[in-house]
ChimeraX commands (.cxc) that place a marker at each C-alpha (Angstrom):
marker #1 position 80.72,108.29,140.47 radius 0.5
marker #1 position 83.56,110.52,140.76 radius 0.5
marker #1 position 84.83,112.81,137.75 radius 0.5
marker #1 position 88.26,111.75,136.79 radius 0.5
marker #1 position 87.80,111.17,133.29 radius 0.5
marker #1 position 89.16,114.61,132.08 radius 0.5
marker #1 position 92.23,114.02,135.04 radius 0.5
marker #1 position 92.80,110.91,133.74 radius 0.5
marker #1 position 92.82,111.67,129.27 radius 0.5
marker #1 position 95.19,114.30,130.43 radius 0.5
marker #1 position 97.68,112.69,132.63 radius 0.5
marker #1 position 97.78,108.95,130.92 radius 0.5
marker #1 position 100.68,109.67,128.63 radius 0.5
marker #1 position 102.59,110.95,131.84 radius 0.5
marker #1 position 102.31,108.69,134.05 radius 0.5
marker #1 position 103.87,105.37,135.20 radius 0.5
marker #1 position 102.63,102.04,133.05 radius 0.5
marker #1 position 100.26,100.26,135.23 radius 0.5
marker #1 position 100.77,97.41,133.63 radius 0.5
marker #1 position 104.32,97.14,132.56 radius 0.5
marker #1 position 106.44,94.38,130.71 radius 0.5
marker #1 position 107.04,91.43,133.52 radius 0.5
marker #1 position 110.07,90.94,135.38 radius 0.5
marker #1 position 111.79,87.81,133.22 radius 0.5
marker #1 position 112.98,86.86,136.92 radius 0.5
marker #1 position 109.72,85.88,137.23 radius 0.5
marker #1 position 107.90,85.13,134.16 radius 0.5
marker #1 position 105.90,82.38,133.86 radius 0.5
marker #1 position 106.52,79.09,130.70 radius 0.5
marker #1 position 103.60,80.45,128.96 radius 0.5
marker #1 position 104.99,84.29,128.99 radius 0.5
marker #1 position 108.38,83.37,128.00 radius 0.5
marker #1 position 107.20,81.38,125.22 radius 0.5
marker #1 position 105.09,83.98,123.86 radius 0.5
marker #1 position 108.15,86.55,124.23 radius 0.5
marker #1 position 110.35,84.67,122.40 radius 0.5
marker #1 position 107.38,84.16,119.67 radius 0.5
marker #1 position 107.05,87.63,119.41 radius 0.5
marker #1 position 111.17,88.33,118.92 radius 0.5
marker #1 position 111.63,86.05,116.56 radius 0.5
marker #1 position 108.10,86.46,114.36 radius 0.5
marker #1 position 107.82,89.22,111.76 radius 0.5
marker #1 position 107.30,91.85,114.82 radius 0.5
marker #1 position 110.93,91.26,116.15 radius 0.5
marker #1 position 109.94,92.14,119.62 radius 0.5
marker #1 position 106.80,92.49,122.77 radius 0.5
marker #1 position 105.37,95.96,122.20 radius 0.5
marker #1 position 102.54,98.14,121.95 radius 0.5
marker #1 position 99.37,95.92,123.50 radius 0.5
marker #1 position 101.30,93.05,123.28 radius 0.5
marker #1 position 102.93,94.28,126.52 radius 0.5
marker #1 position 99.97,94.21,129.06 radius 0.5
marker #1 position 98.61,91.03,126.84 radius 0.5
marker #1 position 101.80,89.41,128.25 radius 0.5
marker #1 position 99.64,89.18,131.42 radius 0.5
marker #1 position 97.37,86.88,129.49 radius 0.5
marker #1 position 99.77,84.40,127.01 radius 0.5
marker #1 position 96.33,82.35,126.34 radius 0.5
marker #1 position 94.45,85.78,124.95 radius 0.5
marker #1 position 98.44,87.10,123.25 radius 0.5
marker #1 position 98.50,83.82,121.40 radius 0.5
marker #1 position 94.73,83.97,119.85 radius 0.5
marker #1 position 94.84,87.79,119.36 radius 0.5
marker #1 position 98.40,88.09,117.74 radius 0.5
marker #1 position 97.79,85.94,114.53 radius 0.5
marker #1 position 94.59,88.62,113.84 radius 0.5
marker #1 position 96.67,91.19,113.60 radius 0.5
marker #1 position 99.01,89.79,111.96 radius 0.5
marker #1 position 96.38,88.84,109.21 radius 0.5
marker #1 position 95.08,92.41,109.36 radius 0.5
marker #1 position 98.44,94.19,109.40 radius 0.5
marker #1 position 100.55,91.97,106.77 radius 0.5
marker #1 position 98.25,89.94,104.82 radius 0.5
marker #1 position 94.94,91.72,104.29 radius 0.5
marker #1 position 93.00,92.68,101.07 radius 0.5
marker #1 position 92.32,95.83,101.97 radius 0.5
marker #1 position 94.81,98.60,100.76 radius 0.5
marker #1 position 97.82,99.62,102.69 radius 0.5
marker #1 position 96.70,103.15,102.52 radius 0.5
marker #1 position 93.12,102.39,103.75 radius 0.5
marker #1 position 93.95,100.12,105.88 radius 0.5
marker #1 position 96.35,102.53,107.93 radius 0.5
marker #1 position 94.33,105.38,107.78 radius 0.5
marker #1 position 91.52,103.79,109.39 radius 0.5
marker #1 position 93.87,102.16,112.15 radius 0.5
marker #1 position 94.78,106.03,112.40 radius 0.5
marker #1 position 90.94,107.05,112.39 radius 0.5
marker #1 position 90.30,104.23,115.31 radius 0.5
marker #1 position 93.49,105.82,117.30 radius 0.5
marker #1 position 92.13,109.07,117.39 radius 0.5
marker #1 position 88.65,108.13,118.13 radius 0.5
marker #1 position 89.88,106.25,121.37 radius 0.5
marker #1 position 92.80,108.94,122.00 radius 0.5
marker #1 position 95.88,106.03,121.63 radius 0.5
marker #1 position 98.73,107.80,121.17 radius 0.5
marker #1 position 100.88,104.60,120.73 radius 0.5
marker #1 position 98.71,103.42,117.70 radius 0.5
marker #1 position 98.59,107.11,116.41 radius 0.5
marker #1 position 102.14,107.68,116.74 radius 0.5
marker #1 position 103.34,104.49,115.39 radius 0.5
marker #1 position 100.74,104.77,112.35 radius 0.5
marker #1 position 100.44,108.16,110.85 radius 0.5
marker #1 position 104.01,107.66,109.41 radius 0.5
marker #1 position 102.88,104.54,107.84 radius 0.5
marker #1 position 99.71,105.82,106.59 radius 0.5
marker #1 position 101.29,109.19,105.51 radius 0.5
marker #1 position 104.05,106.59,103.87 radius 0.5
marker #1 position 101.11,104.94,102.13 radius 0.5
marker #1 position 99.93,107.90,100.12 radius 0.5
marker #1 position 97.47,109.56,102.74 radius 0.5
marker #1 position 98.02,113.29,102.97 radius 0.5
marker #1 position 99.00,115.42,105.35 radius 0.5
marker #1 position 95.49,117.50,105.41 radius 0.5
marker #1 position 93.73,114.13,105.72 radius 0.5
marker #1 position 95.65,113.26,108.82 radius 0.5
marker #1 position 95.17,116.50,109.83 radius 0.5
marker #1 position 91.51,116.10,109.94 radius 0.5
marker #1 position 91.27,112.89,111.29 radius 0.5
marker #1 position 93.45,114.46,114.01 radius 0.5
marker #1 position 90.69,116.93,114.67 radius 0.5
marker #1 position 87.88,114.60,114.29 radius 0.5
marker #1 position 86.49,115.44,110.58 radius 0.5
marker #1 position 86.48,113.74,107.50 radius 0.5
marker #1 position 87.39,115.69,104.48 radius 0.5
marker #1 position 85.19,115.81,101.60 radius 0.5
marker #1 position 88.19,116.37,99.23 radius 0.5
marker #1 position 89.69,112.95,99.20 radius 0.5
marker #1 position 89.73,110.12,96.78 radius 0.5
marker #1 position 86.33,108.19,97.76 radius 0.5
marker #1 position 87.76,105.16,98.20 radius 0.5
marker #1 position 89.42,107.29,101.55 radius 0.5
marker #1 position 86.32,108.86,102.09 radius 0.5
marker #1 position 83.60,105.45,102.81 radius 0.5
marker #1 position 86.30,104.16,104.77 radius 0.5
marker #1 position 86.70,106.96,107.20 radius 0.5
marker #1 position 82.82,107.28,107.10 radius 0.5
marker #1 position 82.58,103.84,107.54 radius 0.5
marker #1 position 84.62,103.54,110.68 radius 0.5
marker #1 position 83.19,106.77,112.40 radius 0.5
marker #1 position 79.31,105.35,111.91 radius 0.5
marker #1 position 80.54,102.03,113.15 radius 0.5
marker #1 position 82.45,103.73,115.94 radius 0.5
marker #1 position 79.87,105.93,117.13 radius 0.5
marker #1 position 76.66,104.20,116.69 radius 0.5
marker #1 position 77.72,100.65,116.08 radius 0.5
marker #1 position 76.38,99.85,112.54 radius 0.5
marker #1 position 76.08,101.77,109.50 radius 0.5
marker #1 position 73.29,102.70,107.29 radius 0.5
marker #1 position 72.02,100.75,104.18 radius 0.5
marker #1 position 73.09,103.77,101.92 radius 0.5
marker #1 position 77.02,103.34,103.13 radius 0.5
marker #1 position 76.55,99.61,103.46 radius 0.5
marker #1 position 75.93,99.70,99.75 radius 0.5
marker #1 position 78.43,102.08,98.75 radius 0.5
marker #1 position 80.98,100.82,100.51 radius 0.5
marker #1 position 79.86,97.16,98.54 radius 0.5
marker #1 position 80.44,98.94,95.73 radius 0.5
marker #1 position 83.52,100.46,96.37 radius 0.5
marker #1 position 85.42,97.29,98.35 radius 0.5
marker #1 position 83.40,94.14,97.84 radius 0.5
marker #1 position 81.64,92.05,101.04 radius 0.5
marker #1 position 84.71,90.54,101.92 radius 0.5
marker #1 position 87.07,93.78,102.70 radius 0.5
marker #1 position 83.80,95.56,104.53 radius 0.5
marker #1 position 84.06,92.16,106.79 radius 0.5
marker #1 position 87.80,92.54,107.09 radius 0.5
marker #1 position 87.12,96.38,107.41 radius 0.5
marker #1 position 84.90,96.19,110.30 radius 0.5
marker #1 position 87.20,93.33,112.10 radius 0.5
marker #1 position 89.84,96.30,111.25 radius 0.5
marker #1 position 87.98,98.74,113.14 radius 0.5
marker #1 position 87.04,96.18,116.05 radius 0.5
marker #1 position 90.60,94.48,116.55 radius 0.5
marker #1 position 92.15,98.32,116.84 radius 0.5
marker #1 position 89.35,99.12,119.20 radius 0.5
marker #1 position 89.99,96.28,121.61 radius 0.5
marker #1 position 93.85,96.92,121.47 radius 0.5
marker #1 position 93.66,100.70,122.06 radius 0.5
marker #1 position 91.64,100.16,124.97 radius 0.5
marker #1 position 94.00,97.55,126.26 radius 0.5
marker #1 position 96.37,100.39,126.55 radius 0.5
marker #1 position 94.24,102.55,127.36 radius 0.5
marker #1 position 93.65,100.83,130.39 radius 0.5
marker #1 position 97.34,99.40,130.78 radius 0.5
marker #1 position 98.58,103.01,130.42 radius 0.5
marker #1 position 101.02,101.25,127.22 radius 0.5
marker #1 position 103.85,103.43,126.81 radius 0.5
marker #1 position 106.51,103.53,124.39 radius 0.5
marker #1 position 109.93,105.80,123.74 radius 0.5
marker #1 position 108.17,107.22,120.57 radius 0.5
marker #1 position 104.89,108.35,122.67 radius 0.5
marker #1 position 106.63,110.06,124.92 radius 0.5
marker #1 position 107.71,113.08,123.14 radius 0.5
marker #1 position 104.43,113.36,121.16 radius 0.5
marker #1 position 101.58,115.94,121.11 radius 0.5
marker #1 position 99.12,114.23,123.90 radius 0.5
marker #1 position 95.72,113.25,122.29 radius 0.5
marker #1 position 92.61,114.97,123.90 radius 0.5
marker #1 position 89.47,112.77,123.82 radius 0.5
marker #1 position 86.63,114.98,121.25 radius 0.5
marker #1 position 84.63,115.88,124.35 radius 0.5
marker link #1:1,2 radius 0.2
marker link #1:2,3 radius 0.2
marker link #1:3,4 radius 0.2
marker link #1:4,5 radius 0.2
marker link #1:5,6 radius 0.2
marker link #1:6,7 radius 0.2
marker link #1:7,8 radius 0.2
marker link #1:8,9 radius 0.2
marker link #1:9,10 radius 0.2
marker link #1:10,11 radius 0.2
marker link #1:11,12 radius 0.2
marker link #1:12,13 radius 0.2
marker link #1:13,14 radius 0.2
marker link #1:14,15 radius 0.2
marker link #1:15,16 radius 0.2
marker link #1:16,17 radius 0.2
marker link #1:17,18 radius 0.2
marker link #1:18,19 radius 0.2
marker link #1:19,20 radius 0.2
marker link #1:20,21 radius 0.2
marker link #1:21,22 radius 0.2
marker link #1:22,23 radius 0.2
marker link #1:23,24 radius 0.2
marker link #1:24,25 radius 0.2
marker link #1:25,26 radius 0.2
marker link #1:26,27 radius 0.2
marker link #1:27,28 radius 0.2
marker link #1:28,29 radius 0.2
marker link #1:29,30 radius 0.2
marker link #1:30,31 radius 0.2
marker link #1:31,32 radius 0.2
marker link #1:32,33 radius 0.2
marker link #1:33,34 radius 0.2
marker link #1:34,35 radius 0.2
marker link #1:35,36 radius 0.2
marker link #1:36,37 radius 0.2
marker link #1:37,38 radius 0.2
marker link #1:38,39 radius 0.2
marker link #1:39,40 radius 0.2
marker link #1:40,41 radius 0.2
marker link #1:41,42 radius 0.2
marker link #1:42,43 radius 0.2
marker link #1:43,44 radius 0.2
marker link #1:44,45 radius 0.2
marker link #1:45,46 radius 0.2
marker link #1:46,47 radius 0.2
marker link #1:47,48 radius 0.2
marker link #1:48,49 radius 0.2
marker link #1:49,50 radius 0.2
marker link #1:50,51 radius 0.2
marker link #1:51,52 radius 0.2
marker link #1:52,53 radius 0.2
marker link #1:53,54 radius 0.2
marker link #1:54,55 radius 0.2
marker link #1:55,56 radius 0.2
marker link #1:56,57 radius 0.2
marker link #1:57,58 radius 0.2
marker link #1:58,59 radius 0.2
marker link #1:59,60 radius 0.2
marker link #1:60,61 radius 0.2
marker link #1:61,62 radius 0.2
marker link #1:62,63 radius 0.2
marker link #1:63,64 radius 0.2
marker link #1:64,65 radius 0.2
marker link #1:65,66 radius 0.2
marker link #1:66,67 radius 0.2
marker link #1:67,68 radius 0.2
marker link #1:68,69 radius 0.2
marker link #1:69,70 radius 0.2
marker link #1:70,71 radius 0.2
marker link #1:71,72 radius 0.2
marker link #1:72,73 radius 0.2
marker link #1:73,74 radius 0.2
marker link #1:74,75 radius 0.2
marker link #1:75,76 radius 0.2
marker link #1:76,77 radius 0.2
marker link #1:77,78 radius 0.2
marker link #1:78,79 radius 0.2
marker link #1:79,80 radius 0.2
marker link #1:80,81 radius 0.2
marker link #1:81,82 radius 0.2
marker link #1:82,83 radius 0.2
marker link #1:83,84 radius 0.2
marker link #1:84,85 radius 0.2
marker link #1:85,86 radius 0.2
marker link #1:86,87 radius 0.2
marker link #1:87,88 radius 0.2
marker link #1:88,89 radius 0.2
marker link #1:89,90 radius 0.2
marker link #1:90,91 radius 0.2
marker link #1:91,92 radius 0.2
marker link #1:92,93 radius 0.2
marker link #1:93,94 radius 0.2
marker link #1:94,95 radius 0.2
marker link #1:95,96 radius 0.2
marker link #1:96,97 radius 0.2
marker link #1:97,98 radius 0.2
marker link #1:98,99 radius 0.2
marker link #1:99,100 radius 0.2
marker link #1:100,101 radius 0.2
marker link #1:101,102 radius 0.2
marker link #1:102,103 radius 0.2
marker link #1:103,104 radius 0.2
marker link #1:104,105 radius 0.2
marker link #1:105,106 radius 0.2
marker link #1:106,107 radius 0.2
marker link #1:107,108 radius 0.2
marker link #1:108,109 radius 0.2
marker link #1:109,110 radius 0.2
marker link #1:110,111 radius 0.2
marker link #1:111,112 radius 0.2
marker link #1:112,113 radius 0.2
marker link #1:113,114 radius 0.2
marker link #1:114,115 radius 0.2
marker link #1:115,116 radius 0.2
marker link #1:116,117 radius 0.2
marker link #1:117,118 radius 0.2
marker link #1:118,119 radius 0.2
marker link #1:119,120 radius 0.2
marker link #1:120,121 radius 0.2
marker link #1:121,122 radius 0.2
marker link #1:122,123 radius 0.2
marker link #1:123,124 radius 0.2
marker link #1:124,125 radius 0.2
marker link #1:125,126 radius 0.2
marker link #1:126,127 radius 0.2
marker link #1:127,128 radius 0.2
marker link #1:128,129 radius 0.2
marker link #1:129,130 radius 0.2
marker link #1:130,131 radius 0.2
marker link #1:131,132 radius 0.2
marker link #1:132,133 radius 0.2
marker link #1:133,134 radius 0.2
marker link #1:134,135 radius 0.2
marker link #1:135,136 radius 0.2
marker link #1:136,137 radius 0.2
marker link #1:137,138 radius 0.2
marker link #1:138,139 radius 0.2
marker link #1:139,140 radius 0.2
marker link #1:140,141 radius 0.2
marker link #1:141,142 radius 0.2
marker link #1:142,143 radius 0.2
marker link #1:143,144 radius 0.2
marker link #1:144,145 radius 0.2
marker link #1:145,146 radius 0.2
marker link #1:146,147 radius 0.2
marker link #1:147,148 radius 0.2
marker link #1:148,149 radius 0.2
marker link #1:149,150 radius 0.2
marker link #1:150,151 radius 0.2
marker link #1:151,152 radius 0.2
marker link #1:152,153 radius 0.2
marker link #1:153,154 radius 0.2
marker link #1:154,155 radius 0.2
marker link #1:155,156 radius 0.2
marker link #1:156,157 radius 0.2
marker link #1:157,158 radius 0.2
marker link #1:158,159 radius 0.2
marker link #1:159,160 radius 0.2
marker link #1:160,161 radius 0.2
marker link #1:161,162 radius 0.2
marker link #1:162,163 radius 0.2
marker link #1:163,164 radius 0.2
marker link #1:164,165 radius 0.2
marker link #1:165,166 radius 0.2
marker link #1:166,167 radius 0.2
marker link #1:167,168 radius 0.2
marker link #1:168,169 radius 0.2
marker link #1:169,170 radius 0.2
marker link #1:170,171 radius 0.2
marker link #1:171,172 radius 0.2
marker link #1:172,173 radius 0.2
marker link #1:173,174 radius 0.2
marker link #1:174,175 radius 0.2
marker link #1:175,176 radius 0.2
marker link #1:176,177 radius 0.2
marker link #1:177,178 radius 0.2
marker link #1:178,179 radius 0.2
marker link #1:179,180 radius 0.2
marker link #1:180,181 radius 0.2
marker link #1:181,182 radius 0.2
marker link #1:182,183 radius 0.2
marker link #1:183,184 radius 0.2
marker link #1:184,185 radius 0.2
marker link #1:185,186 radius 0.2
marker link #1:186,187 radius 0.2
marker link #1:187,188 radius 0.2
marker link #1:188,189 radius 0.2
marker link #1:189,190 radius 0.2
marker link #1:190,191 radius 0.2
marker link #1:191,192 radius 0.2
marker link #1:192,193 radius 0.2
marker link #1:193,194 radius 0.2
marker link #1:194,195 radius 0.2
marker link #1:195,196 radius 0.2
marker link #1:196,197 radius 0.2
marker link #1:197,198 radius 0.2
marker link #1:198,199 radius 0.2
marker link #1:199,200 radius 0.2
marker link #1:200,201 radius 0.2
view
């Protein structure tokens, strides 16, 4: 097994897409359909993960609608619900998710030092606790894939069943997508000019 992963968090951002937007000159029924979906729906254009999903209109058209749902029509608080897609974007090392949602977040009443130390991998302790079981919440789910009964309950407390089930589709939906990029090397004209993101280790 060679040792590329350091060359390859570091140069990602740089280099070309590997998966890229198709040429319309020849795009396939399915991928034209789903383009002209996208324009015309509440996203108003093929972006983000939606660009290397293009290469799959039958996975596009079943993972679309989720995010849609989580994005524009979930129960969950705006400002919880972007600070955790910002949480998930760091913990991966997206920079098209982070740069397209710390605005929003930020926009949604999170602060500045709370970015900040998502950004560095922490979670404040000074932070209203609804903030607080969320970020702890995704980081235990993130890094060892459940979470204890103690959180489980607070967080019941705090949100009810039904966000912690939306939560954790949150955290998995952003996963899936980030990695999609990831892979796909996503890029975007915001991205470009932004501070690269260094996986933790």
């Amino acid at each position: 097994m060679t040792d590329t992963a350091s060359e390859d968090s570091q140069s990602d951002i740089r280099q070309k897409e590997r998966i890229p937007f198709p040429d319309s000159a020849f795009m396939t029924d399915e991928q034209r359909q789903v383009a002209e979906s996208l324009t015309n729906g509440p996203r108003k254009g093929v972006f983000g993960p939606f660009i290397p999903l293009m290469q799959s209109p039958r996975l596009l058209n079943l993972m679309e609608p989720l995010g849609a749902e989580l994005r524009f029509h979930g129960r969950l608080d705006n400002r919880i619900r972007e600070l955790v897609i910002c949480a998930v974007a760091r913990y991966t090392s997206n920079q098209f998710e982070w740069t397209v949602h710390v605005p929003l977040a930020e926009a949604a009443g999170v602060s500045l030092a709370t970015i900040t130390a998502v950004l560095e991998g922490r979670i404040p302790k000074e932070i209203p606790n609804d903030e607080y079981l969320a970020l702890e919440f995704a980081q235990r789910l993130m890094s060892v894939h459940s979470v204890p009964d103690s959180l489980f309950a607070e967080a019941k407390l705090e949100f009810g069943e039904e966000a912690i089930i939306e939560l954790s589709t949150l955290i998995g939906y952003f996963i899936t997508v980030c990695w999609i990029m990831n892979v796909a090397r996503t890029e975007s004209p915001a991205v470009r000019n932004s501070e690269v993101l260094r996986p933790y280790l």
